[in-house]
N, C-alpha and C positions, 0 to 999 in steps of 0.2 A: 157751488161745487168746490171751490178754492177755497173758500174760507172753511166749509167741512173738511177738505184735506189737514188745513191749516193746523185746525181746532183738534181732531187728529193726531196730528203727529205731537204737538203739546200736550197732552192727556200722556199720549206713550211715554214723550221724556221724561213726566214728573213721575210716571210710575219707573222707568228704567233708573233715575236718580234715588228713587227708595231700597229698591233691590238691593244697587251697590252700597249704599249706606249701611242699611239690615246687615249684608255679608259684610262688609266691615269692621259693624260695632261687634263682629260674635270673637272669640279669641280662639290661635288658633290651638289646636289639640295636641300636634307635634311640634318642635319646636326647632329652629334650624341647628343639625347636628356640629356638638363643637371639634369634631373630629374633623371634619370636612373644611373646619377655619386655616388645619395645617398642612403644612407644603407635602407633600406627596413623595414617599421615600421607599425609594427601592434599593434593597443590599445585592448585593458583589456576588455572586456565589459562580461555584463550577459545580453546573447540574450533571454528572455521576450517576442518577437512577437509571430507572427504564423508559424513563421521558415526561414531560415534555425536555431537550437540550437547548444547550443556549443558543440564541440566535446566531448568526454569522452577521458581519457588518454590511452587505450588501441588503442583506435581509432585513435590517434594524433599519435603513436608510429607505428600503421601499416603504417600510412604514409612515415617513412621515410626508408621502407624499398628498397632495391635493386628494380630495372626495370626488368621485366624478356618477353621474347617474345611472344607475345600475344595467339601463337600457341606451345607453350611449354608445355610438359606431367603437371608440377608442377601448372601451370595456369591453365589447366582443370582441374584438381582436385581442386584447389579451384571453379574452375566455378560450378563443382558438389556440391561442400561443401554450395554453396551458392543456389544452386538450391534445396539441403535440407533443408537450413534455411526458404525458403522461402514455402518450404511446412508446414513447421510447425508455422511459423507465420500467413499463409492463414488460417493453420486447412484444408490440404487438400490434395488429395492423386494424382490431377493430373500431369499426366508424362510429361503435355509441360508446366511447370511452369520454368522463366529464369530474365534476368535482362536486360532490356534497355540500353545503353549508353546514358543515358540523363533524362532528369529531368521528376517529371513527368505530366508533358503537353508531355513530348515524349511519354509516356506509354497510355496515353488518345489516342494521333494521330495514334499511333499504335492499339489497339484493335480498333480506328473507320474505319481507313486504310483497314485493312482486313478483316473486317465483314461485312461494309455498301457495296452496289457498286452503281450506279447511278439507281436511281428511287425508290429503298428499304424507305419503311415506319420507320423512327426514332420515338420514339416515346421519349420527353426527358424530362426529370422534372427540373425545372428553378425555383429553388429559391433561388438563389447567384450567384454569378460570376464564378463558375465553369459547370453549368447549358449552364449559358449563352456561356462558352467556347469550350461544346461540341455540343451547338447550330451550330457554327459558323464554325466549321470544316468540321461538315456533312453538312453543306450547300457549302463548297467549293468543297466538292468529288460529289457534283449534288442528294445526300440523297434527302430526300422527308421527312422535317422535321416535327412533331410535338409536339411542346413546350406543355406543361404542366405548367404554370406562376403561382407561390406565392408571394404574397409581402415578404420580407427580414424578416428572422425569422420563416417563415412558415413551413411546410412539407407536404408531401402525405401521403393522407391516403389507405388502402387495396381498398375501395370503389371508389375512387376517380379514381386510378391506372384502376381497375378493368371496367370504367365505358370509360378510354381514351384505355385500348387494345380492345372491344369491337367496337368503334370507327372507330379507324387508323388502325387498324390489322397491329401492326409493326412487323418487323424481329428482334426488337433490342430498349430494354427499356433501358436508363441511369437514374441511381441515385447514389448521392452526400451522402456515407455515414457519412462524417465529413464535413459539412459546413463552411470552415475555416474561410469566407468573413463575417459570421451569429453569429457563433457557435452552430447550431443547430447540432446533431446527430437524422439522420434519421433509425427509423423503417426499418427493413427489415425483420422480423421473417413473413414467408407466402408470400413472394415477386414473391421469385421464384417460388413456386410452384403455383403461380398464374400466372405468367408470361407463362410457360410451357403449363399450359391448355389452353391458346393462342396462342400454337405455338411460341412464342418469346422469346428471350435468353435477359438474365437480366447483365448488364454490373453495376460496382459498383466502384467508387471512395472513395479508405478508406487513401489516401497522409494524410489527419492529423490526424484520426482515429487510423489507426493502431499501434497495441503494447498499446495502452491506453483504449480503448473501446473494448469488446467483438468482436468477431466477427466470422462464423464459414461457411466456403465457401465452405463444401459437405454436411453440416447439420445444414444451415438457415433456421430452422424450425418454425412450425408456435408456438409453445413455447420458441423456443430461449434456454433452456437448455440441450440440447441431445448433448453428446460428440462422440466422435472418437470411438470406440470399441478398440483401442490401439491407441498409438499414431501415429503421421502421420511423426515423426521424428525421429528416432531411432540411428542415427549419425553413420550408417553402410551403407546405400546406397540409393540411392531415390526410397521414395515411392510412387511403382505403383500399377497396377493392381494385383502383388501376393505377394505385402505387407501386408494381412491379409482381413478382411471382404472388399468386395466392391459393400454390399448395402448401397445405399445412399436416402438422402431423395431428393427433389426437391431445391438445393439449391443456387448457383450464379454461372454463366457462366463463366464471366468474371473479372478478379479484378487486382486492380493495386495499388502501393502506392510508397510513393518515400522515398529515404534516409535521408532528412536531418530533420525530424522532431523528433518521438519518438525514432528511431534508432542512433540519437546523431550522423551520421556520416555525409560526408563532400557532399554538393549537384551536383547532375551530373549521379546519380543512378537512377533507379527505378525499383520495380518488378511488374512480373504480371504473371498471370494463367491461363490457358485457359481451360471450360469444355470438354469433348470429343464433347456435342453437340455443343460447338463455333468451337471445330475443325474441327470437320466433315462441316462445313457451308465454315469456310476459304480456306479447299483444296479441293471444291466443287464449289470453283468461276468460273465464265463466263466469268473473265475479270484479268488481273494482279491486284493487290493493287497500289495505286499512287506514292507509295513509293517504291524505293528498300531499301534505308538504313533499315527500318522497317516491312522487307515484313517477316512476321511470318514465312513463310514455313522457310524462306532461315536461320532466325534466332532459330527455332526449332535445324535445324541439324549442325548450329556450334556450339550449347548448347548441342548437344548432348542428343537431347528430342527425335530421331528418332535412325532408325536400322541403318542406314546409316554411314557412315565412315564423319568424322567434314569435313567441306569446309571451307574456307575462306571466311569469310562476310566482316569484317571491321577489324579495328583494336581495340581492345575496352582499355577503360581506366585503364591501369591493377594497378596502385596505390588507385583508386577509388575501384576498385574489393577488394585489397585486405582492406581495410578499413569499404566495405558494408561486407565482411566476417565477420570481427570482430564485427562489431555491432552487426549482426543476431548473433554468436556467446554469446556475452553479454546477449542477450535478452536470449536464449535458455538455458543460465546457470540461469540468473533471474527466469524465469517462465512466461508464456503468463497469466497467473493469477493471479500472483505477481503484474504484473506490471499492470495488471489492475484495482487492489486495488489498488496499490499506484497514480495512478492519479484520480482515483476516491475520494480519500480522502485529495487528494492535493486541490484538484479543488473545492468540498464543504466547505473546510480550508479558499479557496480563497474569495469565495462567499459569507461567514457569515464576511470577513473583511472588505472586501466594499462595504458590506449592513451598517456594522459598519460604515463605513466613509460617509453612506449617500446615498451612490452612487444607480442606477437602472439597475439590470440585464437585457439585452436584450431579453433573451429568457424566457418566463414566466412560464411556463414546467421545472418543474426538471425535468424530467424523461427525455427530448427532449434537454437537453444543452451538448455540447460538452466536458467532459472531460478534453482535452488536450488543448483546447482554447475558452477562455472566454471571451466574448460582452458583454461591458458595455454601457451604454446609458451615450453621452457627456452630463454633466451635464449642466444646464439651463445657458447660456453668458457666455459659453465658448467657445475660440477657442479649439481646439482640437490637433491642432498643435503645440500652446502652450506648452498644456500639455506635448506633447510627447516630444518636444524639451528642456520641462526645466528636464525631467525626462535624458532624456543621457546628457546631460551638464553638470549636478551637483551631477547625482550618477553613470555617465555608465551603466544604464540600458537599451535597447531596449525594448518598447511596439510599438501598433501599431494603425493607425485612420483604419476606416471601407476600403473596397475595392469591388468595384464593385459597385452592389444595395445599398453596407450600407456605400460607401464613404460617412464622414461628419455627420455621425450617431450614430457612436461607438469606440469605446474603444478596442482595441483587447488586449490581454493578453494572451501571450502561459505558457502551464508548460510540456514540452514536455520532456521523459525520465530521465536523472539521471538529470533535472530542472526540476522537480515533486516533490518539497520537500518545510514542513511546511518554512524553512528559508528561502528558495529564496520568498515565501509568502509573509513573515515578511517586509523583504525588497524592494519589491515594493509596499507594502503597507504604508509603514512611506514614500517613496519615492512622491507616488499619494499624499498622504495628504499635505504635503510641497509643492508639485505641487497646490494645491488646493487653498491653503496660499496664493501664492506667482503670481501665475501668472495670466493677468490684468482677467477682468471680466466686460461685457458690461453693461449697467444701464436701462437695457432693458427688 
């Protein structure tokens, strides 16, 4: 019997020694890239667009920390420390509040994934390209869409909304709190509790809004100023239901925003919160969500949003985790008020300069312009590519042309988090003007 082992396993090695030989002698097809031989070089710039912004240096420093395993005691508590940030950057006390792996166009496919299911009434307001991109999802899950169409710059009004639920009788209204493709900032004070007395749960995109513009997702009231009865953050444990008062007014179901804008961190995050009434709708489904990677329940209980012991979902990006830590962190030592005067006065700063230089704000509404990014109307015989490309060639700055409806229309200009200040102003303002100078102009 030993010596048949023996004889055995010598037979296998002379055959395992042919193999690697065989695969050896063949050559191989691709060849190691010579690109890859050099040092790895990243330029200088001040990112100016609609995002992703530069990092902050606490933010760059969590990056280079140790890897730690994505089910590790140390990475849930940050997963919690971030699920408290995210309550108090929402303004909001729900317990299934968590973080995406992915940017957020994931966070949008995720709340439409497991709210809509095939035949549900969408009802969705389109006026930019994010409009238009939760158009196009719910038409691939077999929704039963109902656009709501503004020309670029526009918004909805209470009457308007009021006049398409009566309508469609949706399960599920979208609106674009930050119009980043526009710069418009959209109304929402009386949204929800309109939406409610139609039976429909109000979904909300604040990806370039957030941290720069108000915004208050258990008390979107129809005055817009009623706060929290204590805070929603108290950096001791997440707040739920017996974290203090929990009457609420009628205010956003759903909401979502992503890392790389006023949060200064690196893109590939995004958060979002769900009411009891969007949860109660989700683990109430007829049907699975199309997704597993993003199927809410499953992502609830590895965030640890349920009673249940964590499961294993995915594996999530834990240097991104820890880096959206620190930014919510940041933000939570700033103040959600702080920081929303300091873009508010960035962005008026911004406005009175290149009213100065001539130029035409896109959005004719103070009251209705985006904070953290500003459309500019391309001035008359210009290209607009131009402009932007003389502006990173000769200063390292990024801006950006319109996208979507306002491709070839506008000017974009972010001032997103610690790039919310008079000097980065300064200097895309002498930047545009030299641009203005310098590059050609049609005779038309």
């Amino acid at each position: 019997m030993l010596w048949a082992l023996t004889e055995a396993r010598a037979v296998l090695g002379h055959r395992t020694a042919g193999w690697v030989r065989t695969m050896a002698s063949r050559s191989l097809l691709v060849a190691p890239p010579a690109a890859l031989s050099k040092p790895l070089f990243i330029p200088s710039r001040l990112l100016l667009g609609p995002g992703p912004s530069n990092l902050t240096p606490r933010v760059m420093a969590a990056g280079g920390l140790p890897v730690l395993g994505h089910m590790h005691q140390e990475v849930y508590q940050i997963m919690d420390e971030i699920k408290q940030g995210i309550q108090y950057v929402f303004q909001t006390r729900n317990p299934l509040s968590l973080a995406i792996s992915g940017s957020g166009h994931c966070a949008l496919e995720a709340a439409l994934f497991n709210l809509l299911e095939p035949g549900d009434s969408f009802l969705v307001g389109v006026s930019g390209i994010w409009g238009q991109r939760a158009q196009d999802i719910a038409e691939r899950i077999g929704a039963r869409v109902c656009p709501m169409v503004k020309a670029p710059g526009g918004h909805f009004t209470l009457q308007e909304v009021e006049e398409a639920l009566a309508q469609h009788k949706p399960v599920l209204l979208f609106l674009a709190h930050g119009e980043s493709s526009t710069g418009v900032l959209q109304p929402l004070d009386g949204y929800g509790e309109l939406c409610h007395r139609h039976q429909c749960l109000l979904l909300v995109d604040s990806v370039a809004s957030l941290g720069g513009a108000p915004i208050y997702m258990d008390r979107q009231d129809t005055c817009g100023v009623l706060r929290l009865a204590q805070p929603a953050w108290n950096g001791v444990g997440p707040a739920g239901e017996g974290s203090g008062p929990t009457a609420r007014l009628d205010g956003i179901d759903v909401l979502y925003s992503g890392s790389q804008k006023v949060l200064n961190a690196p893109p590939g995050t995004s958060l979002i919160s769900f009411s009891d009434k969007a949860k109660n709708k989700i683990y109430a489904r007829k049907t699975k969500p199309v997704s597993f990677y993003l199927d809410i329940q499953w992502l609830a209980n590895f965030w640890g949003c349920d009673d249940r012991p964590r499961t294993y979902h995915h594996t999530t990006p834990i240097i991104s985790l820890y880096s959206l830590r620190e930014s919510l962190a940041h933000l939570a030592e700033q103040g959600l008020e702080n920081s929303w005067q300091q873009h508010r006065e960035a962005s008026e700063y911004l406005h009175t300069c290149l009213q100065g230089l001539g130029l035409q704000l896109f959005v004719k509404d103070q009251a209705l312009r985006l904070p953290t990014i500003t459309s500019v109307v391309v001035p008359m015989g210009y290209d607009w590519r131009d402009i932007v490309k003389y502006i990173m060639d000769h200063h390292h700055i990024e801006i950006a042309g319109g996208l979507g409806p306002s491709a070839g229309k506008v000017l974009r200009i972010g001032l997103l988090g610690g790039n919310a200040t008079r000097e980065n102003v300064d200097r895309v303002t002498r930047a545009l003007r030299e641009a203005l100078q310098r590059c050609p102009r049609s005779k038309l």
